[in-house]
Structure formats: structure tokens, C-alpha cells
N, C-alpha and C positions, 0 to 999 in steps of 0.2 A: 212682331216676331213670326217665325214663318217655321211649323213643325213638320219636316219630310218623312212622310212615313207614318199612315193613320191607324196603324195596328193596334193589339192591347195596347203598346205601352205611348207608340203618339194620339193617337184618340183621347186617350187619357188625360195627356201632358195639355195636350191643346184646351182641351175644355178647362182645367184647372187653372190656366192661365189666363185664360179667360177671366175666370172669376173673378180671380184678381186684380182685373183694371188693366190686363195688359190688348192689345189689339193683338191676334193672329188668325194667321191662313194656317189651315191645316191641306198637305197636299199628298196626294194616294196618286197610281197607275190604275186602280183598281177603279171603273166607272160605278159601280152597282155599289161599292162601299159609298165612295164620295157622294152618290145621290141620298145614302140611306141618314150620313151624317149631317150632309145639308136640311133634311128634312127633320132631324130634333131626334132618331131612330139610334140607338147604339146598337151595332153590328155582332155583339157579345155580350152576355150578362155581366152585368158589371155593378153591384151596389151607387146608388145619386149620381151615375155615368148622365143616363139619360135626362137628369133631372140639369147639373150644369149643361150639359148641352142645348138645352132647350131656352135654358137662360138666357147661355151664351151667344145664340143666334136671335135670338130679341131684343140683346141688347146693343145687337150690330157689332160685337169685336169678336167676334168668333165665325169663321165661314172657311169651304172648303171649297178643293178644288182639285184638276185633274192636269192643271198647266204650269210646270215649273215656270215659269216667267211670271208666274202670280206673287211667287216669295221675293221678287226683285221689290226695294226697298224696305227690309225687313233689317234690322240691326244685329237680330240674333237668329240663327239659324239653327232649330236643335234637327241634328239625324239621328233618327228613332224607327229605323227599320229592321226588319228582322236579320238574323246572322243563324240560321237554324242548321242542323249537321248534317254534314255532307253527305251525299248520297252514298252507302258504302264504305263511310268510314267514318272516323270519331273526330276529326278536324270541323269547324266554323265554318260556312259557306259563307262568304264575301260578296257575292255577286251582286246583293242588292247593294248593300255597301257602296259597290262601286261605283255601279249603276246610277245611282242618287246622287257620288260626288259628280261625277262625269255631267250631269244635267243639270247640276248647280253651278257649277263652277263658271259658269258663260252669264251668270246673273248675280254675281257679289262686286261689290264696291270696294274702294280701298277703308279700311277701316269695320265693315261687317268681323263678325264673330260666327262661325261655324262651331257648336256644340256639338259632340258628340255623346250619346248616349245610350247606341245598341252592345250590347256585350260582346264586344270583340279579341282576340287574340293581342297579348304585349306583341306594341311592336306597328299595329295598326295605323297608329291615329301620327306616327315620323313618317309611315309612304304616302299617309293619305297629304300631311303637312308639306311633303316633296310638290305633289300634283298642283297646290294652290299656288307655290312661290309664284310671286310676279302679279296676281289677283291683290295682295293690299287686303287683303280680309287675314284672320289669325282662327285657327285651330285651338279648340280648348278640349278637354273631353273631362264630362260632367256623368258619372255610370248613372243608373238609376237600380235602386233597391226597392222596386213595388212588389206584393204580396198581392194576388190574385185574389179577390173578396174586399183586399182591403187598400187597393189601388188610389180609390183616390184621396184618402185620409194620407197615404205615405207620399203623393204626392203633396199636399196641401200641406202636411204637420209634417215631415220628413226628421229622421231621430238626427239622420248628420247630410251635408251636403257636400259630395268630393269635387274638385275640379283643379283635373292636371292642366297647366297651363306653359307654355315656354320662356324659357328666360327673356329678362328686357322688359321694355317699356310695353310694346305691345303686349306681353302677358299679362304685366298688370293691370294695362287698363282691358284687357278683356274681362281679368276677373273682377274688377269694379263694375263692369257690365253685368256680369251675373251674377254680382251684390244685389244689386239694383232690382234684375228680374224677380230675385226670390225673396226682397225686403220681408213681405209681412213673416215670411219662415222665420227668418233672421229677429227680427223683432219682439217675436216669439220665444228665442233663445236655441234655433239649432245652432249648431257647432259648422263652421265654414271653413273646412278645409279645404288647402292649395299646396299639389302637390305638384313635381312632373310628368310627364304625360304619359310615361310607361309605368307609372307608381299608380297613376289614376284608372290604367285598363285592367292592370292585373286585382286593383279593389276588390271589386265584384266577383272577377274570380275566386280569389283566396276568399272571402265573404262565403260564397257557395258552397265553396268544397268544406269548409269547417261547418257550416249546416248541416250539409250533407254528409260529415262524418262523425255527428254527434248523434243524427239520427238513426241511422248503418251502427253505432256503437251500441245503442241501446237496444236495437234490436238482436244483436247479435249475443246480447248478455241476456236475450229473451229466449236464444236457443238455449243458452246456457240452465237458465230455467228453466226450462221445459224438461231437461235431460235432470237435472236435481230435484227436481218436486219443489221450485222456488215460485215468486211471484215474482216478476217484475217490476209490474206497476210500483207495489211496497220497495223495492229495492231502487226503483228511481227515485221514490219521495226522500229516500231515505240519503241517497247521496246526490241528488238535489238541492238539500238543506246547504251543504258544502258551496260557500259563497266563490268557491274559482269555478265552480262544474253549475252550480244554478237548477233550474228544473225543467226552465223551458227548452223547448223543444227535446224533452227525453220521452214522449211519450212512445211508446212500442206498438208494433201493428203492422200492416200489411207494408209500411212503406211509403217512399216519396215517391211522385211521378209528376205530368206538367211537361209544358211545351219549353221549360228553362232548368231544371237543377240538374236533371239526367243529362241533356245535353251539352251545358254548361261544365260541368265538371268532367266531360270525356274530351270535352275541347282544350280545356285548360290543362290537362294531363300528355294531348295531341304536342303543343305548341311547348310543353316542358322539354317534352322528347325533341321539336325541332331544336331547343335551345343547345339538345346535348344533357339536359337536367333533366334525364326520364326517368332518374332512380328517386329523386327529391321525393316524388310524388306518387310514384309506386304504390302506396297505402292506397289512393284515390280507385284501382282496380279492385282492390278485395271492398271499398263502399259502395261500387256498384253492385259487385257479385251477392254479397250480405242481403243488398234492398232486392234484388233480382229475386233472392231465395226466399222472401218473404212472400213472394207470390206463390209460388212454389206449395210454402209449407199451407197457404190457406186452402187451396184447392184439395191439400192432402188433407186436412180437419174435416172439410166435408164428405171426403168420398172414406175415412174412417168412421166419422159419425154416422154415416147412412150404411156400418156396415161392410164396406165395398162394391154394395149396389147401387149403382150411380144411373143404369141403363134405364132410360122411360120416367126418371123422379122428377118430380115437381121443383125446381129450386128457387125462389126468390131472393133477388140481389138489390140491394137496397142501396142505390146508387152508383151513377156513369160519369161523373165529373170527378175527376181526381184529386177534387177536394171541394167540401162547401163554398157556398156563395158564390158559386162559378158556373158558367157551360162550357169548359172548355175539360176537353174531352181527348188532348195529346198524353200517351203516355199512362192513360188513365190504369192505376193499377185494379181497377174496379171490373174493366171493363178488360180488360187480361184476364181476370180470376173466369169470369162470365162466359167468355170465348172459350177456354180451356175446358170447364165442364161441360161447356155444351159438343166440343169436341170429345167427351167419355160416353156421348149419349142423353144426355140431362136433358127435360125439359126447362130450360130458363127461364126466366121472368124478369126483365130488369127497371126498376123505377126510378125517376129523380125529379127533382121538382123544376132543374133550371135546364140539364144537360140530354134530355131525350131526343129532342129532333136531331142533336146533332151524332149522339148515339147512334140514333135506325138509320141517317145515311152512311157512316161508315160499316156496320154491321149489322143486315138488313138478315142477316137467319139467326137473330136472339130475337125474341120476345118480349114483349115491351106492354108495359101499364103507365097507364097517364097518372093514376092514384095509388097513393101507397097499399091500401087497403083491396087493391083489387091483385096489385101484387101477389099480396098474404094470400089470399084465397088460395084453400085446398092445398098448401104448400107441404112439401115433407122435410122439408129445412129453408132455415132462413141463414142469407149472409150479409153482413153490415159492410159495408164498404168504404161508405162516404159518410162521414160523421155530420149531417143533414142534422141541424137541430130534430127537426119531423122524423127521423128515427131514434137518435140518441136521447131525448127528452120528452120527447111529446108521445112516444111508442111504449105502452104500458105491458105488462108480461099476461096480463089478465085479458086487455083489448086483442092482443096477439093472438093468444089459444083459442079466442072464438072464431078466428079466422083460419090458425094454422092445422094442419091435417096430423104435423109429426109434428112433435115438440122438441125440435131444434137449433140452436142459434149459437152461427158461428160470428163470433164480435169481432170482426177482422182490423177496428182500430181499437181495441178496450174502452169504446166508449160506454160501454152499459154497465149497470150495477149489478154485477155478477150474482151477488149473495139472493137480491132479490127475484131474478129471472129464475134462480136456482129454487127458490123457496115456493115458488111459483107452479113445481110439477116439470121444467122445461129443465133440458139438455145444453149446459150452457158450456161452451169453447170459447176461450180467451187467445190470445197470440202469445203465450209467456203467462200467465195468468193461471192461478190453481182454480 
């Protein structure tokens, strides 16, 4: 199989597939990536990225490359390139997209399979199915649902697996093809679903936006709390327990961000509206504005805690990846909060264990500590941002004050044990949190 497009999520696929006893080329534009993955190197933090890769190239079925005419002979073709939002507006950019069928399409046989798997607009994967007629290869589109940290386990163990296919014989035996690819999944017991090919793009969409509007919900019941003297935290466990609503993902705090939900869900809302269905989804604006305000309200906790004097203070921000287990540093609501105070005057400081070099090159006037603890040093508040085990766990209230100058700590995802921070002598700020 042949994976076009070696970003987070084909890098990913390629190596996983790997593992599995399948042979593939993995193929990029990008020279300086493709040399980094040829050489055993993941081009991104990535949890056992680097560890199958390094397998996968020793054991000869995994290798990359810079020449579409490398994936000729390949059975199954997954496109796994980016679809990120358009410059100046909320709609998908296509370009690679196209870009990658345009260059494949002069290297499929009759009978190949073209997987589709970047997050594209309904509607996609019938012009791209137009472009091949005549090729003998079949379009299928396969979304994928990876979780940054946890990429390659949702690869490997995946909870279900979609694939829109078209009617007739070719569909089916495509999707017998991609029986085949993901056997040990299957064997396992995910769930293999086969849908049509506009049921299969909009997945991940609707997938998204109901993430992202459970999260925007709870947060939004955290202003609500704040304005009643309520907790939230207690008020999600509480309607949590409620086996239709559940618990996970209720937890409150600064917000979603990332190189996929923010953009995804303003794409999905974009291509509503081409449909003529831009009321359907209408809600999908007030879940952005909600997570938007989250940023907002953290910035305002610090420059209230400190007072209103924000001009010349010390601030330590404990984390730049817009989420653990990650470097990836799109969207980062971390690094929003960080920018913004230091635009009030703040001195900044910002640390992370996986996400700093890519930090200081996009925003080279914050401040930056390679250790948490040097961070802390002389600080007049602290802000959590990224729920870093190394802060939320391993950062004690007592190791803190011998570092920190002010005893203040804004928990910008409620990951700390308030009562104790509290009992501690320290200044504790929750996001909805008494």
C-alpha cells in the first residue's frame, strides 16, 4: 500500500501499517520530512511513532519517498494529506487534495483502490470519483478519528472503522480490500462499518462538531457557575452519572484548540451553508464563540488575581502544546493566553516538555524555560494551560512556593486539587470552580 501524504496523520497510518505485516511507501513533497522519516526520525512528537518507525524500516516494509511513481503497484492507496482552512475564511482548502489526486492518478491500475482519509467537505470524494473514471482503480473514503497523544493506539485499536464505498461490485470488493488491510482491528472486534461515500465524509464531521459541542456546553455552564457561586467540575460529575450525557469529555477549562476541531467544525458549518443548510447548524458558531471566550475569561483571572497590575509581572505558563503528549503547537489555546498577557506588558515565561522549539519559532518575544522549575522561579503567578502530567501531578503546592515569588495559580483546565493548593497558603483560580 502506498500512503500519500506523510503528515500527523499519514506518517502515522504508514508506520502502523507497517507493523502490521503490510508493505508500504510512504510519499511527501516535502524533501527534509521524507529524509527525516527515512532515517527512523518522527518529524512530530508523537508517543511509539518513532519506535514503529524504526521497526518498520528494518524490517524492510516501510520506506518513504519523494516520487509519486513509487506508489505505482500499490493495491491500496490511502490520501492522508492535509485539507487546513482557507486563507481568510472558514471553508477546507483542497489544494493538496487535488494536488495528490492529480499526481496519482497517471500511476493506478485497473482494480487499485484509492482510500480516502483527509477530512474533507460532503461532496469531495463524487468529484474526486468523477476525475478517476476511466483509470479502473475505485474510490472509497475511509475518515480517520486519531487523537493527538494517542494516534497510534486509535490507529492500531480503532473503537470503529468507516468506509463510504459505491455501489456495485467494485465497492464491494474494495471494501473486502479494506477488510483485509485492517484484519487484526477486525479480529479484535471493531465494528466495520460501510456506508456511502457522502455518509462516510460527513462522519468525522458530525463526529467533531458533537465533541466540540459538548465541550463549548460545559464550558459555557462554567460561566454559568462562576456567575452563581456554583462548581462545575461537581455539576459535570454530577450529570455525568446520566448514562445519555456520560462524563467524558465534560471537563471545563480554557478550551479546545489543535491543527483539526477548530477548523474542522468552521469547515463543516462553511459547506452547510454551500448546501443551503446553514441554519442546521447555526449552534456550531455560538461553540466556537463559547471556546473563543474561554481564552478570554483566563487572561481576565490573571490580570484580576494580580490586581490589575499586569505591567513588568513575572507570569509563568505552564505549557505551549494545546494539549498533552503532543508538539503541536496549532491553535494552541496556551499559547494565545501567553501572547495576550504579554501583549498587557507581562513578563512571560513559557514551558513544555514536548512543544518549546516549536513555540520560540512561531513566537520568538515570549520567554521561554526548557524546565519547569526554572519557569517557577520568582514568578508572581502561575497559569496551567496544558494538563502536562509534570504539572497537573507531579507539581506539588509546597515544591511550588519555594519557587514561586506570588502565591498564585490560575488552573486554566481544573486540573489541580483546588482544596489542597488552597490549604497550601496559595491563591487558587479554577475556570468555573469555587
Amino acid at each position: 500500500m502506498s500512503v500519500i501524504g506523510c503528515g500527523y496523520l499519514g506518517a502515522v497510518h504508514a508506520a502502523a501499517m507497517a507493523s502490521i505485516g503490510h508493505d508500504v511507501v510512504g510519499i511527501d513533497v516535502d524533501e527534509r520530512k521524507v529524509a527525516a522519516l527515512a532515517d527512523g526520525v518522527a518529524p512530530f512528537f508523537e508517543p511509539q511513532l518513532g519506535e514503529l518507525l524504526q521497526e518498520g524500516l528494518a524490517s524492510g516494509r516501510l520506506r518513504f519517498s519523494t516520487d509519486m511513481s513509487d506508489a505505482a503497484g500499490s493495491d491500496i492507496h490511502f490520501l492522508a494529506v492535509g485539507t487546513p482552512q482557507i486563507v481568510g475564511g472558514h471553508a477546507a482548502d483542497l489544494r493538496f487534495v487535488d494536488a495528490a489526486m492529480s499526481a496519482l492518478l497517471a500511476h493506478l491500475r485497473p482494480g487499485d483502490v484509492v482510500a480516502g482519509k483527509s477530512t474533507v467537505p460532503v461532496g469531495t470524494a463524487e468529484r474526486l470519483a468523477s476525475q478517476m473514471a476511466g483509470s479502473g482503480a475505485t474510490l472509497v473514503w475511509n475518515p480517520e478519528f486519531l487523537r493527538e497523544g494517542w494516534a497510534v493506539h486509535d490507529t492500531l485499536t480503532p473503537d470503529r472503522l468507516v468506509v463510504g464505498v459505491p455501489s456495485g461490485p467494485d465497492g464491494e470488493r474494495a471494501a473486502d480490500l479494506l477488510r483485509e488491510a485492517y484484519r487484526p482491528a477486525l479480529e479484535a472486534g471493531t465494528p466495520f462499518l460501510i456506508t456511502d461515500l457522502a455518509t462516510a465524509e460527513l462522519v468525522k464531521g458530525a463526529a467533531n462538531a458533537f465533541l466540540a459541542t459538548k465541550i463549548s456546553f460545559i464550558n459555557a455552564m462554567a460561566e454559568i457557575a462562576e456567575a452563581a457561586g456554583a462548581d462545575v467540575t461537581l455539576l459535570a460529575d454530577a450529570i455525568g452519572h446520566d448514562g445519555r450525557i456520560g462524563r467524558r469529555y465534560l471537563g471545563s477549562g480554557i478550551g479546545f484548540g489543535g491543527g483539526c476541531l477548530p477548523k474542522d467544525i468552521r469547515a463543516f458549518a462553511a459547506r452547510a451553508e454551500e448546501l443551503g443548510r446553514g441554519e442546521a447548524v447555526g449552534f456550531l458558531r455560538e461553540v466556537d464563540s463559547i471556546n473563543l471566550r474561554r481564552r478570554d475569561r483566563a487572561v481576565r483571572l490573571v490580570v484580576d488575581a494580580l490586581g490589575g497590575l499586569v505591567f513588568g509581572r513575572r507570569i509563568a505558563v505552564l505549557g505551549a502544546a494545546f494539549k498533552p503528549f503532543s508538539d503541536d503547537i496549532r491553535d494552541s489555546p496556551a499559547l494565545d493566553v501567553a501572547v495576550r498577557l504579554r501583549g498587557l506588558g507581562a513578563d512571560v515565561v513559557v514551558t513544555d516538555p514536548a512543544a518549546l522549539a516549536n513555540a520560540e519559532a512561531a513566537h520568538p518575544q515570549l520567554g521561554y524555560a526548557a524546565e519547569r522549575d526554572d519557569a517557577l522561579r520568582d514568578a508572581d503567578a502561575v497559569v496551567i494551560v496544558t494538563e502536562w502530567d509534570l504539572y497537573r501531578r507531579d507539581l506539588t503546592p509546597e515544591h511550588a512556593g519555594s519557587l514561586v515569588a506570588g502565591r498564585i495559580v490560575i488552573d486554566g483546565r481544573n486540573c489541580l486539587d483546588a482544596a489542597a493548593w488552597r490549604a497550601a497558603g496559595w491563591k487558587y483560580h479554577g475556570m468555573g470552580r469555587r
